[in-house]
Jmol script that loads the backbone (N, CA, C; Angstrom):
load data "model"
ATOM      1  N   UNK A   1      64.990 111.905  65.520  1.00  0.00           N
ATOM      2  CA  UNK A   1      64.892 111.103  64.305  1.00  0.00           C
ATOM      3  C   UNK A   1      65.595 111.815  63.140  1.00  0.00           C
ATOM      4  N   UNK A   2      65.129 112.699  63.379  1.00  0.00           N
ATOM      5  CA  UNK A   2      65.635 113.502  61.940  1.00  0.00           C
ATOM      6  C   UNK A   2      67.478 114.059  61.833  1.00  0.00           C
ATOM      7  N   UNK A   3      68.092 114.521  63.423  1.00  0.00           N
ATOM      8  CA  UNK A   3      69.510 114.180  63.046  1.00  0.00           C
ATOM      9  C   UNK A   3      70.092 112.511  63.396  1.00  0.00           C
ATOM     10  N   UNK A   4      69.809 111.648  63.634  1.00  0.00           N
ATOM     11  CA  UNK A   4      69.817 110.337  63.260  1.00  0.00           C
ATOM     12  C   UNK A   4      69.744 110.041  61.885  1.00  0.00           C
ATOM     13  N   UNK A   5      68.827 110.209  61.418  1.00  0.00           N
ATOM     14  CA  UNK A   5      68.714 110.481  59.770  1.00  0.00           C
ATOM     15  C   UNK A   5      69.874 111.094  59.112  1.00  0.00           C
ATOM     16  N   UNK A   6      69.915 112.226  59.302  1.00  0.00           N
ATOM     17  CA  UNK A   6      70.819 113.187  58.441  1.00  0.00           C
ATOM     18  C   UNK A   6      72.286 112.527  58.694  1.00  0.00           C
ATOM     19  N   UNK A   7      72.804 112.470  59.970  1.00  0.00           N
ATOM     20  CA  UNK A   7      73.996 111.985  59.865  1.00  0.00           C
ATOM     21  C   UNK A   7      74.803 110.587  59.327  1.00  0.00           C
ATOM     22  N   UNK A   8      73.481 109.745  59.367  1.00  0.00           N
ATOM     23  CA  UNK A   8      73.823 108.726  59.013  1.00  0.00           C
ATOM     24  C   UNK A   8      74.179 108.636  57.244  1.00  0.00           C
ATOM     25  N   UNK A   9      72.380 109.135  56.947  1.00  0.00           N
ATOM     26  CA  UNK A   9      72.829 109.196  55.505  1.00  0.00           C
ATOM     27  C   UNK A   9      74.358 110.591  54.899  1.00  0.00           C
ATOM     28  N   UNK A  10      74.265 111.151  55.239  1.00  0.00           N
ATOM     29  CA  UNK A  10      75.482 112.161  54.709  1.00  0.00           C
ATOM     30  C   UNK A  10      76.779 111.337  54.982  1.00  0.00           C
ATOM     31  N   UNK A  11      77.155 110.533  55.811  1.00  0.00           N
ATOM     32  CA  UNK A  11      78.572 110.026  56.015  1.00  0.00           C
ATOM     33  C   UNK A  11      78.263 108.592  55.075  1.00  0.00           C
ATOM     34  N   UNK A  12      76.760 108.057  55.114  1.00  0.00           N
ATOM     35  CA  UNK A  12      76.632 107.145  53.648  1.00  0.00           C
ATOM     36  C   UNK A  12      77.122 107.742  52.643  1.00  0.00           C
ATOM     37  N   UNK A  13      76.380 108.815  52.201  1.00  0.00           N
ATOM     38  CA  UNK A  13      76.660 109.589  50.810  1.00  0.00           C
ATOM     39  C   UNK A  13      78.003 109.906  50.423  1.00  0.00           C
ATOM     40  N   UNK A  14      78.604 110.526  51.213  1.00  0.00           N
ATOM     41  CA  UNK A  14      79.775 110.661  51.252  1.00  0.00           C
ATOM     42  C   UNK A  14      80.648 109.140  51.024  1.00  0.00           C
ATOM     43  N   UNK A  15      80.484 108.124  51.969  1.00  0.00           N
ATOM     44  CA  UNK A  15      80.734 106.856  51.151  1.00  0.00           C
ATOM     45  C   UNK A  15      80.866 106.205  49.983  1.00  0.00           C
ATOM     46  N   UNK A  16      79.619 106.874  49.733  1.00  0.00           N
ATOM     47  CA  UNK A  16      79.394 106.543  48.229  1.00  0.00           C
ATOM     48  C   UNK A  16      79.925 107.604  46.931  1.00  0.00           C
ATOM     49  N   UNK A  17      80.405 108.414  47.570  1.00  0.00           N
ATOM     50  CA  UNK A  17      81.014 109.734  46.746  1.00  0.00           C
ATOM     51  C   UNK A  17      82.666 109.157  46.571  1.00  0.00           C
ATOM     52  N   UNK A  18      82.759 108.292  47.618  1.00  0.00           N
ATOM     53  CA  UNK A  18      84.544 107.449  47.794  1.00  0.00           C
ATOM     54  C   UNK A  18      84.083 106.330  46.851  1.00  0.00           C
ATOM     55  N   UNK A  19      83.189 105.676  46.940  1.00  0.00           N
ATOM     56  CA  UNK A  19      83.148 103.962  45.986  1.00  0.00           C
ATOM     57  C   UNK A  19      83.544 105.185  44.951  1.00  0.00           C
ATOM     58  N   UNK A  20      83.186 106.004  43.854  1.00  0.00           N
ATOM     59  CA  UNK A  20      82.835 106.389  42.537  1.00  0.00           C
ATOM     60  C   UNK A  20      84.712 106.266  41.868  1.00  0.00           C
ATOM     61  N   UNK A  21      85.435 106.459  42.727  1.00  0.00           N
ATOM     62  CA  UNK A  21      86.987 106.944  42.744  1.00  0.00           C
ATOM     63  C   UNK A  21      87.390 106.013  41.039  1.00  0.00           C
ATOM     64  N   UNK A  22      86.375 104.597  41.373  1.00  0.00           N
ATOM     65  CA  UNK A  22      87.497 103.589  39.817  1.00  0.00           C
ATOM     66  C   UNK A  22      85.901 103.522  38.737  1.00  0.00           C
ATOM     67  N   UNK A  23      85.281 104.233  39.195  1.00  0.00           N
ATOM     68  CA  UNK A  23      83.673 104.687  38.110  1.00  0.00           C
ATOM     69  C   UNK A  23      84.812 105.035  36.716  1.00  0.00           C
ATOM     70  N   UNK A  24      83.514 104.880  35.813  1.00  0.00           N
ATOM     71  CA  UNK A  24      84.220 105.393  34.612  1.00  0.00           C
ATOM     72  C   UNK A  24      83.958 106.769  34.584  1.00  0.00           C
ATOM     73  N   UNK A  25      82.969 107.388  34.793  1.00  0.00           N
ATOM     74  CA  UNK A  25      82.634 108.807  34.872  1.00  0.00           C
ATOM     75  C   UNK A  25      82.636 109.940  36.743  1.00  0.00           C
ATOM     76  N   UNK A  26      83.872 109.963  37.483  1.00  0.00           N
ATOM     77  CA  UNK A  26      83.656 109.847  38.710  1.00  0.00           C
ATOM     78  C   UNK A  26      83.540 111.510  38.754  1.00  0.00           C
ATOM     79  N   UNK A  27      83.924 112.297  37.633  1.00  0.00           N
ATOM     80  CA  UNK A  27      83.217 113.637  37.602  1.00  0.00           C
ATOM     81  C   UNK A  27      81.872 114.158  38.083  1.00  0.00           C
ATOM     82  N   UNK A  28      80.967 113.478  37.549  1.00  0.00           N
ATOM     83  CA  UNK A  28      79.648 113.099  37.841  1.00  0.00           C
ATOM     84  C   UNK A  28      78.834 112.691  38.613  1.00  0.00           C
ATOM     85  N   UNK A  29      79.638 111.522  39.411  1.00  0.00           N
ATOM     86  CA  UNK A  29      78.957 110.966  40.774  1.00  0.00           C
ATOM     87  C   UNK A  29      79.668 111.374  41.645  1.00  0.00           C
ATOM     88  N   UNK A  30      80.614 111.822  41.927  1.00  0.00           N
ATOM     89  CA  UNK A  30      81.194 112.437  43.207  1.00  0.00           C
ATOM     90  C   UNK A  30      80.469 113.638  43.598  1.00  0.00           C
ATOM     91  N   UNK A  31      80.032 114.579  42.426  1.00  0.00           N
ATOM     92  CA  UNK A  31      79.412 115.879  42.866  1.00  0.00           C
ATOM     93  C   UNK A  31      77.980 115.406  43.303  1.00  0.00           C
ATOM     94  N   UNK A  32      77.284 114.386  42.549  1.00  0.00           N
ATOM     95  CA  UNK A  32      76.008 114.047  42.822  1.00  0.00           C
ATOM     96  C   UNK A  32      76.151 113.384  44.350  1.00  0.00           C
ATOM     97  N   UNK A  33      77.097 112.464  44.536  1.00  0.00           N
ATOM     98  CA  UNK A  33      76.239 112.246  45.880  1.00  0.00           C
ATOM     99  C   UNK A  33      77.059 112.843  47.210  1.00  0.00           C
ATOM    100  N   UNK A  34      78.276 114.131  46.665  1.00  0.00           N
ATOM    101  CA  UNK A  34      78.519 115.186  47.317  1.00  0.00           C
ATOM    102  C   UNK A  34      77.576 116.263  47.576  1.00  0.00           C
ATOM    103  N   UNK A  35      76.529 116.285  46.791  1.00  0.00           N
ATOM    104  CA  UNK A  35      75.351 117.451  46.743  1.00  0.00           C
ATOM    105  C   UNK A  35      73.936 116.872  47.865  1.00  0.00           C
ATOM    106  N   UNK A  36      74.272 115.388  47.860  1.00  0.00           N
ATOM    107  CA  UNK A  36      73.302 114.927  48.893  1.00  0.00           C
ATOM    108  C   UNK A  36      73.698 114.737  50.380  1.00  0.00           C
ATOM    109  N   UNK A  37      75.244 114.219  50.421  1.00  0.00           N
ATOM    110  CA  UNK A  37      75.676 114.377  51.723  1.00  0.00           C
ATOM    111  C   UNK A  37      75.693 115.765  52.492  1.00  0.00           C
ATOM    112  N   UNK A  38      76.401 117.296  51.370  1.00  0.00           N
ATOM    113  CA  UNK A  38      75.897 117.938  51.799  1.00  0.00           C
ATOM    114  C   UNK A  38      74.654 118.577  52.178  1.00  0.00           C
ATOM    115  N   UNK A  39      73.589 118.537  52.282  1.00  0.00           N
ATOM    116  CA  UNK A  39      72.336 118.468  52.127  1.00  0.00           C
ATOM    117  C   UNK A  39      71.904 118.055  53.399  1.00  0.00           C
ATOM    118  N   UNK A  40      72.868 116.500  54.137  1.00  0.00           N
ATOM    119  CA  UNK A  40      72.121 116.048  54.726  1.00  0.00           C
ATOM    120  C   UNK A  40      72.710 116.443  55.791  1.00  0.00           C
ATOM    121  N   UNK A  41      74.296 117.072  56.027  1.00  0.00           N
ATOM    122  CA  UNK A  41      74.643 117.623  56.874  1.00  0.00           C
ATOM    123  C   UNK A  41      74.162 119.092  57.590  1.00  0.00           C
ATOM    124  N   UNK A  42      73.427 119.775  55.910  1.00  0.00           N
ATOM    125  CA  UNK A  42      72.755 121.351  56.215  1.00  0.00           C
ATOM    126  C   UNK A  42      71.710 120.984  57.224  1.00  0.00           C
ATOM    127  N   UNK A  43      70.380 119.674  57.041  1.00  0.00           N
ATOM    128  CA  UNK A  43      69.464 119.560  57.859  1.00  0.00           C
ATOM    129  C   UNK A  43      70.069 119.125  58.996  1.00  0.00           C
ATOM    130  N   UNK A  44      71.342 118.556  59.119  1.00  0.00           N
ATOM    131  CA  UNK A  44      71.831 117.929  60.523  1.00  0.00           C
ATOM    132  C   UNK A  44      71.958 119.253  61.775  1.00  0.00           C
ATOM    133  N   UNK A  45      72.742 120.045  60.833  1.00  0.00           N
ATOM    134  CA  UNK A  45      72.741 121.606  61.463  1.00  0.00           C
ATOM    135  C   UNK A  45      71.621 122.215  61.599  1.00  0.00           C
ATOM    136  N   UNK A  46      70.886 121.933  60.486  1.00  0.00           N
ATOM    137  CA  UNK A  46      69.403 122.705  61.486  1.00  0.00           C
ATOM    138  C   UNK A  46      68.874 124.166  60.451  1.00  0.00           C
ATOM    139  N   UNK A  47      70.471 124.357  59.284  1.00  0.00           N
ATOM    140  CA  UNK A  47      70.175 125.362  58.165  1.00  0.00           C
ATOM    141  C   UNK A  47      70.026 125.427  57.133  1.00  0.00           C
ATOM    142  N   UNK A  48      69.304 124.092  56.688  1.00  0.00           N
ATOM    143  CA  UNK A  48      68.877 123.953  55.617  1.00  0.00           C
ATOM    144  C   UNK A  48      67.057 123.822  55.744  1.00  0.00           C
ATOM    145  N   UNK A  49      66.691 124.640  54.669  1.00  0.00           N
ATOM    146  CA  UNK A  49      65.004 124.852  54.602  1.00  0.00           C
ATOM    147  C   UNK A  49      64.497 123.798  54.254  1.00  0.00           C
ATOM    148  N   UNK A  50      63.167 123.467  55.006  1.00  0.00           N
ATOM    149  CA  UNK A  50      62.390 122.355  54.111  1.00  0.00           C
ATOM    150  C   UNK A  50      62.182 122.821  52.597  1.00  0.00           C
ATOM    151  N   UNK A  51      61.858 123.638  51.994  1.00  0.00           N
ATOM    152  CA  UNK A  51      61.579 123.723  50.637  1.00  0.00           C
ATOM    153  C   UNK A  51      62.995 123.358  50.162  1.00  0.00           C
ATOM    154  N   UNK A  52      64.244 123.741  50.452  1.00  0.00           N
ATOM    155  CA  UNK A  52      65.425 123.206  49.641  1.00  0.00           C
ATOM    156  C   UNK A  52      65.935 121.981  49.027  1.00  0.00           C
ATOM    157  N   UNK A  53      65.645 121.642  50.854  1.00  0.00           N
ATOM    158  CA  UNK A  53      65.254 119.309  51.041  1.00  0.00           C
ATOM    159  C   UNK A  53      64.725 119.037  49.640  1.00  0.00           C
ATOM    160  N   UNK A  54      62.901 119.543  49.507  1.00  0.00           N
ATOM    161  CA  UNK A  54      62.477 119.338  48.308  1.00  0.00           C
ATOM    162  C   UNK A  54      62.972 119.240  47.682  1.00  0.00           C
ATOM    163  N   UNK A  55      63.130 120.659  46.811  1.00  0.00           N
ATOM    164  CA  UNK A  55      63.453 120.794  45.380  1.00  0.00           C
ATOM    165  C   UNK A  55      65.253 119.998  45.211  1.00  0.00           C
ATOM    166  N   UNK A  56      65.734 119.547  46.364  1.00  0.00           N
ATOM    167  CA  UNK A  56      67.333 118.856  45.556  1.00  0.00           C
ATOM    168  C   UNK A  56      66.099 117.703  45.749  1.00  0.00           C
ATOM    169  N   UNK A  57      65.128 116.960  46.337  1.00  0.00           N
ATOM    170  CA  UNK A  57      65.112 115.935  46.249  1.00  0.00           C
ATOM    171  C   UNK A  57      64.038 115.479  45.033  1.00  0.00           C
ATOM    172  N   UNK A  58      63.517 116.630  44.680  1.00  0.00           N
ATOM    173  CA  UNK A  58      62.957 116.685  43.988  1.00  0.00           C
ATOM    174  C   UNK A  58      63.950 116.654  42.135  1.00  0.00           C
ATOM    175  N   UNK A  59      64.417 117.133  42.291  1.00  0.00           N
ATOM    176  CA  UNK A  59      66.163 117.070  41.436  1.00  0.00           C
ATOM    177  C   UNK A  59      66.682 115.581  41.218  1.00  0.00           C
ATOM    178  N   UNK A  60      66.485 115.103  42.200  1.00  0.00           N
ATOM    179  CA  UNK A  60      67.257 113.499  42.252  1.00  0.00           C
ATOM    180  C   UNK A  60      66.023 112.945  41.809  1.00  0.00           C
ATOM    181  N   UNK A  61      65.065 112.792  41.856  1.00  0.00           N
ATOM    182  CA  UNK A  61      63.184 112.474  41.267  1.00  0.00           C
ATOM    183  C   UNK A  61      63.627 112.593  39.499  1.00  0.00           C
ATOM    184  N   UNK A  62      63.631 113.547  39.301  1.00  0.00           N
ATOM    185  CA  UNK A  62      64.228 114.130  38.161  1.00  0.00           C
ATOM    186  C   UNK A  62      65.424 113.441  37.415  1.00  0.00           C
ATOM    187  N   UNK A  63      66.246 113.476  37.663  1.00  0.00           N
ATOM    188  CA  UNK A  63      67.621 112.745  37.384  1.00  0.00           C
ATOM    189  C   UNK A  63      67.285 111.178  37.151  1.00  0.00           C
ATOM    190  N   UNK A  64      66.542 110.566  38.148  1.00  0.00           N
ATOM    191  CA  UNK A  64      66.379 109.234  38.676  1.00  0.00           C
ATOM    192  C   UNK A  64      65.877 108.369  36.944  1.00  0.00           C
ATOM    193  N   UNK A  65      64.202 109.360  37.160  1.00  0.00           N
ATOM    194  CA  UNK A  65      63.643 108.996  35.802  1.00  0.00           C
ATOM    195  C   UNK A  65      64.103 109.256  34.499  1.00  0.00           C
ATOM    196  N   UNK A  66      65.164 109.933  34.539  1.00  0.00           N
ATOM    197  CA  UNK A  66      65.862 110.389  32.948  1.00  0.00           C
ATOM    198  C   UNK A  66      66.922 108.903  33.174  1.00  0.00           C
ATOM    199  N   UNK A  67      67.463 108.929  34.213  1.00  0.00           N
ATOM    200  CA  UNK A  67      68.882 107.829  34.184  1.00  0.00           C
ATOM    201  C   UNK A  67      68.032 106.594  33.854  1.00  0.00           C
ATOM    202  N   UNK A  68      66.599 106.282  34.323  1.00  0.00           N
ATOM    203  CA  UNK A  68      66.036 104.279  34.018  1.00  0.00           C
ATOM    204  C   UNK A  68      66.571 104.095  32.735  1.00  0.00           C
ATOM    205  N   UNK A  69      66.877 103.029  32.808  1.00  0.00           N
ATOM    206  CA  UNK A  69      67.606 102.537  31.539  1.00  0.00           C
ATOM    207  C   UNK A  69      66.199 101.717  30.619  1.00  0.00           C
ATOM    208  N   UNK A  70      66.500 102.170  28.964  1.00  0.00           N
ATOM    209  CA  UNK A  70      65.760 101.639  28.023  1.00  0.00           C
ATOM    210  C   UNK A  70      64.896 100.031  28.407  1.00  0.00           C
ATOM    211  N   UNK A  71      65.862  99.302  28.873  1.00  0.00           N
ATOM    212  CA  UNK A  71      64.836  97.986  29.175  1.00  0.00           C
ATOM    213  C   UNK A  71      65.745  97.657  30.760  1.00  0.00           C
ATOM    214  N   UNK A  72      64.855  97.231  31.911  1.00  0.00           N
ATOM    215  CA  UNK A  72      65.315  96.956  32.784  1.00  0.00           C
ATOM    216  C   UNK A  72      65.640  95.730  32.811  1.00  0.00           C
ATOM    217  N   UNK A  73      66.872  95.128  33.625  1.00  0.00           N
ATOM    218  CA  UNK A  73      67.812  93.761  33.538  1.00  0.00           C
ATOM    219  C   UNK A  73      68.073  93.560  34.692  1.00  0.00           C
ATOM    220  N   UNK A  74      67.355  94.118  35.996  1.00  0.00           N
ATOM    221  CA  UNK A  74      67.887  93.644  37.172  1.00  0.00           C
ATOM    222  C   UNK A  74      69.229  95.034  37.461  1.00  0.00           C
ATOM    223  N   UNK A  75      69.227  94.927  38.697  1.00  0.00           N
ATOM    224  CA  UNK A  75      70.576  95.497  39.575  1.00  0.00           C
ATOM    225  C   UNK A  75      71.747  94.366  39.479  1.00  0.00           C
ATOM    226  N   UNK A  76      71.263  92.861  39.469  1.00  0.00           N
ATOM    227  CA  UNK A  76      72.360  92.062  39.585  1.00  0.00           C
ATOM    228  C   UNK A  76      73.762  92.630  40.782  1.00  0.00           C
ATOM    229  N   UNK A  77      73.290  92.757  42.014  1.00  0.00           N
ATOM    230  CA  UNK A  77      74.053  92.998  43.068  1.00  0.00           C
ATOM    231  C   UNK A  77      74.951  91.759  43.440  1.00  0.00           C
ATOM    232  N   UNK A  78      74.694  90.714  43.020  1.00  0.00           N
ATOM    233  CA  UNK A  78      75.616  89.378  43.814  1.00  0.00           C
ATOM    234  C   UNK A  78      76.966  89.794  42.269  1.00  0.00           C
ATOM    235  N   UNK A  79      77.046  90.793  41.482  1.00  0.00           N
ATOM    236  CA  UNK A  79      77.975  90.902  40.511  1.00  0.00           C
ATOM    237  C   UNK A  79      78.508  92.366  41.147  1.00  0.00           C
ATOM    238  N   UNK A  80      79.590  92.474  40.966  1.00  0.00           N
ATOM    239  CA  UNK A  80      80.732  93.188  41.093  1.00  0.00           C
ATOM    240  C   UNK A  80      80.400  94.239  39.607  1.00  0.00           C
ATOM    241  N   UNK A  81      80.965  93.845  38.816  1.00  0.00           N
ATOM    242  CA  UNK A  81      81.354  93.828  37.472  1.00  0.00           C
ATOM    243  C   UNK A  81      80.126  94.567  36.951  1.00  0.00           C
ATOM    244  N   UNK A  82      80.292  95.089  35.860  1.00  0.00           N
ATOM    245  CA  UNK A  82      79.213  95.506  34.550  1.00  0.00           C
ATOM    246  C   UNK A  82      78.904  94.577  33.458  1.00  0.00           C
ATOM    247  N   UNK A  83      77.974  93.806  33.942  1.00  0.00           N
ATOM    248  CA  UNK A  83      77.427  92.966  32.726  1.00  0.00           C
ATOM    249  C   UNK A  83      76.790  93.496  31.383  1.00  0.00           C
ATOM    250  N   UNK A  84      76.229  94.701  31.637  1.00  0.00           N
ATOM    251  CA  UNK A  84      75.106  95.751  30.462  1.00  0.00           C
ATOM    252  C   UNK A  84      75.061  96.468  30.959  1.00  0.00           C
ATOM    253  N   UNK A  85      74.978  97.748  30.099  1.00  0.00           N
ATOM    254  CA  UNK A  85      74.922  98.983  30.186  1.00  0.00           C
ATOM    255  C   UNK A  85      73.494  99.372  30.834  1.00  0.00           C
ATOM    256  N   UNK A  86      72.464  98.639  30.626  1.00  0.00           N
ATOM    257  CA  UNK A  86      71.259  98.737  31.152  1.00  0.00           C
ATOM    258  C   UNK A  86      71.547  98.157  32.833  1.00  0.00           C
ATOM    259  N   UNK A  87      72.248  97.117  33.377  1.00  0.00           N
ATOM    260  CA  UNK A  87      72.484  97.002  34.944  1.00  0.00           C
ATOM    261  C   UNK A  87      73.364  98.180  34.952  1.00  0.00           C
ATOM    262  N   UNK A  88      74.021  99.033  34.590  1.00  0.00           N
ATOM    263  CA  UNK A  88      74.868 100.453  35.321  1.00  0.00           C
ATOM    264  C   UNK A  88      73.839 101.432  35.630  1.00  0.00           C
ATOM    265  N   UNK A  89      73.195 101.173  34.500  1.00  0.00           N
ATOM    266  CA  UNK A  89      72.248 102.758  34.237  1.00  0.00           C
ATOM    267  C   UNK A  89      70.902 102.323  35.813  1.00  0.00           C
ATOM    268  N   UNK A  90      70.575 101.373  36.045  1.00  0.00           N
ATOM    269  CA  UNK A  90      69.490 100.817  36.832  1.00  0.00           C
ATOM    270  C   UNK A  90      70.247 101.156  38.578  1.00  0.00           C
ATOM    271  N   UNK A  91      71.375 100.789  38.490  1.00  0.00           N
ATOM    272  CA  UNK A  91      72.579 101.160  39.581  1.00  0.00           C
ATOM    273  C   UNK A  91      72.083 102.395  40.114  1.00  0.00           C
ATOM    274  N   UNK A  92      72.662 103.384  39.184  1.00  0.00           N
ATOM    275  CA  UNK A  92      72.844 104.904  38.912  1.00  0.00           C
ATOM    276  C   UNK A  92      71.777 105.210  39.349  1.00  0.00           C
ATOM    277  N   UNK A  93      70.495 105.020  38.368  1.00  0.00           N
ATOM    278  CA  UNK A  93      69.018 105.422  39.087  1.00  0.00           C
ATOM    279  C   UNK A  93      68.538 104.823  39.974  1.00  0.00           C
ATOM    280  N   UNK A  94      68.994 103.743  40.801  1.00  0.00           N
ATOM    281  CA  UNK A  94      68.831 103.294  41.933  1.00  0.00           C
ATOM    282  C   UNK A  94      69.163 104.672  43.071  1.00  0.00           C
ATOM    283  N   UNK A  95      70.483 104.635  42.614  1.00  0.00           N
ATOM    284  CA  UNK A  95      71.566 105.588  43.368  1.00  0.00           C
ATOM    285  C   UNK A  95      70.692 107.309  44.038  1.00  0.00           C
ATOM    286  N   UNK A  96      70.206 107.633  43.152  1.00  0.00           N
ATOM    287  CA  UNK A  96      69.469 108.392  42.592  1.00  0.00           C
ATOM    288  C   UNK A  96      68.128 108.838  43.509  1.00  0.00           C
ATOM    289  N   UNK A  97      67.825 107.804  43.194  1.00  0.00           N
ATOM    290  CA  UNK A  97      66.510 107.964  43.812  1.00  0.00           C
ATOM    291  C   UNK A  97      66.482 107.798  44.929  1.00  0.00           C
ATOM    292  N   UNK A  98      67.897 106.336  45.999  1.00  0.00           N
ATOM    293  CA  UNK A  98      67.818 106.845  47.662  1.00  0.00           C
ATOM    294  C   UNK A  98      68.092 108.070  48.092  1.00  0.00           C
ATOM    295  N   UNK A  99      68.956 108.976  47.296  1.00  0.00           N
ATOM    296  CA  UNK A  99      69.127 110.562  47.481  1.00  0.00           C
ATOM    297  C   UNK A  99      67.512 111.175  47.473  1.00  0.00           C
ATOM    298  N   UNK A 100      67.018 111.133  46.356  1.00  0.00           N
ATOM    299  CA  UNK A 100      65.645 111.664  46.266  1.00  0.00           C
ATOM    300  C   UNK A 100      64.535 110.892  47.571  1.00  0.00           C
ATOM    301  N   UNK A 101      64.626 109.783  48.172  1.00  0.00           N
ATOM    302  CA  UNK A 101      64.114 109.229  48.974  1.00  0.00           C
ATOM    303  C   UNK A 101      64.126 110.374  50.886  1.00  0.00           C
ATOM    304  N   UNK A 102      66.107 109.739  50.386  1.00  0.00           N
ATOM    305  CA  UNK A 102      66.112 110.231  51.888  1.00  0.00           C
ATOM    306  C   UNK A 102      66.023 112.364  51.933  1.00  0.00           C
ATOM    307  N   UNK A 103      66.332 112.479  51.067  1.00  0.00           N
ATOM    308  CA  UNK A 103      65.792 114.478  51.348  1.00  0.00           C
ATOM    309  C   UNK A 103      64.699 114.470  51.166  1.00  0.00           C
ATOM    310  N   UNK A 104      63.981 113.600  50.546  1.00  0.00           N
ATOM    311  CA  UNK A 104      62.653 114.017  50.722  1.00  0.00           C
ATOM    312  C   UNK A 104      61.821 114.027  52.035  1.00  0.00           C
ATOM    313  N   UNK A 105      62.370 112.866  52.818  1.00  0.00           N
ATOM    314  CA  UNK A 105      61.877 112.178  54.239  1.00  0.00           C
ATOM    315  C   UNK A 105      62.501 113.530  54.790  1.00  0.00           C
ATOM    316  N   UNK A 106      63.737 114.445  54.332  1.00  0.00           N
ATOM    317  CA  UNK A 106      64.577 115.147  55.641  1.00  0.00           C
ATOM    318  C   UNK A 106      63.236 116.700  55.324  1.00  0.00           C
ATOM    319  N   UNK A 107      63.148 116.643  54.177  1.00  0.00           N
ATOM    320  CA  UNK A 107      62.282 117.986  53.800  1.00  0.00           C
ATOM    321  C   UNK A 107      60.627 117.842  54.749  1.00  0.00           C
ATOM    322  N   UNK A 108      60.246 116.541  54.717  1.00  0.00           N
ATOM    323  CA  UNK A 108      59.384 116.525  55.584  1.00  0.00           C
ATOM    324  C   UNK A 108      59.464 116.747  56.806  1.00  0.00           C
ATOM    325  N   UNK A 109      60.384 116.210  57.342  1.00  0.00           N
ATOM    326  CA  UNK A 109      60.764 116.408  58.811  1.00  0.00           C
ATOM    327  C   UNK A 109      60.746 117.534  59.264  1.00  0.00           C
ATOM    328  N   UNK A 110      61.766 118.201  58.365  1.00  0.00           N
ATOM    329  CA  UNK A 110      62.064 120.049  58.505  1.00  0.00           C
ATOM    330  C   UNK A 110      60.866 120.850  58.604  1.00  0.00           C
ATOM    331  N   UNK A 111      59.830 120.474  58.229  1.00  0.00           N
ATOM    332  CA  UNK A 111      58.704 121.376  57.746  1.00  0.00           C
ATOM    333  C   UNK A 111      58.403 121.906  59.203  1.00  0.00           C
ATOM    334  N   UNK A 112      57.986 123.213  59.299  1.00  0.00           N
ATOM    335  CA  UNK A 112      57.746 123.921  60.303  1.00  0.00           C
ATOM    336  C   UNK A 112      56.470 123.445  60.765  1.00  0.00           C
ATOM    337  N   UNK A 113      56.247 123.174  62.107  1.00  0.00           N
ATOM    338  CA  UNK A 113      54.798 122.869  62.980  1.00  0.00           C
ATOM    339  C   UNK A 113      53.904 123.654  63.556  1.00  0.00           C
ATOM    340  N   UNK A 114      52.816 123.955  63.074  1.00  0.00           N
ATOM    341  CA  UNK A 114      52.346 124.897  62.978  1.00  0.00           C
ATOM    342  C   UNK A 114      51.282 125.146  64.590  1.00  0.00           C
TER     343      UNK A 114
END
end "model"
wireframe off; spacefill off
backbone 0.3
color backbone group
């Protein structure tokens, strides 16, 4: 389960590190969801610690709730386009938080059995 997991999401992430290319800020999201693909490739290998999983996913937890935008307006996914700055920002912390989702699930996994 858990390299099923990892590989899938890291070649997602990485996907999503390619959409950012016509972003207005692609400085920013390329490293962010370059920091999760890698991540998900370390647990794929087997050398990344459960406490690490955490604390990046715990990081994206972090990030997630600073990025919610002032009043929420929907994701509006059947739109392409940027209607409000509040649907980018909701995007973003969407974005955000499946990173913080899926390391968190990989940090559990990892955890040593006692």
């Amino acid at each position: 389960m858990k390299k099923i997991l990892s590989i899938v999401f890291g070649l997602l992430f990485l996907l999503f590190a390619a959409f950012q290319y016509n972003d207005p800020d692609p400085e920013v999201w390329v490293p962010i969801y370059g920091l999760a693909a890698i991540a998900c490739f370390m647990a794929y290998a087997g050398v990344a610690r459960w406490w690490f999983l955490a604390l990046v996913s715990l990081m994206y937890v972090i990030a997630a709730i600073y990025q919610w935008p002032p009043v929420f307006e929907g994701f509006m996914f059947s739109e392409v386009g940027m209607r409000s700055m509040n649907i980018e920002m909701a995007r973003e912390a969407g974005g955000l938080a499946i990173c913080a989702v899926v390391l968190g699930i990989l940090a559990a996994l990892s955890r040593p059995r006692y």
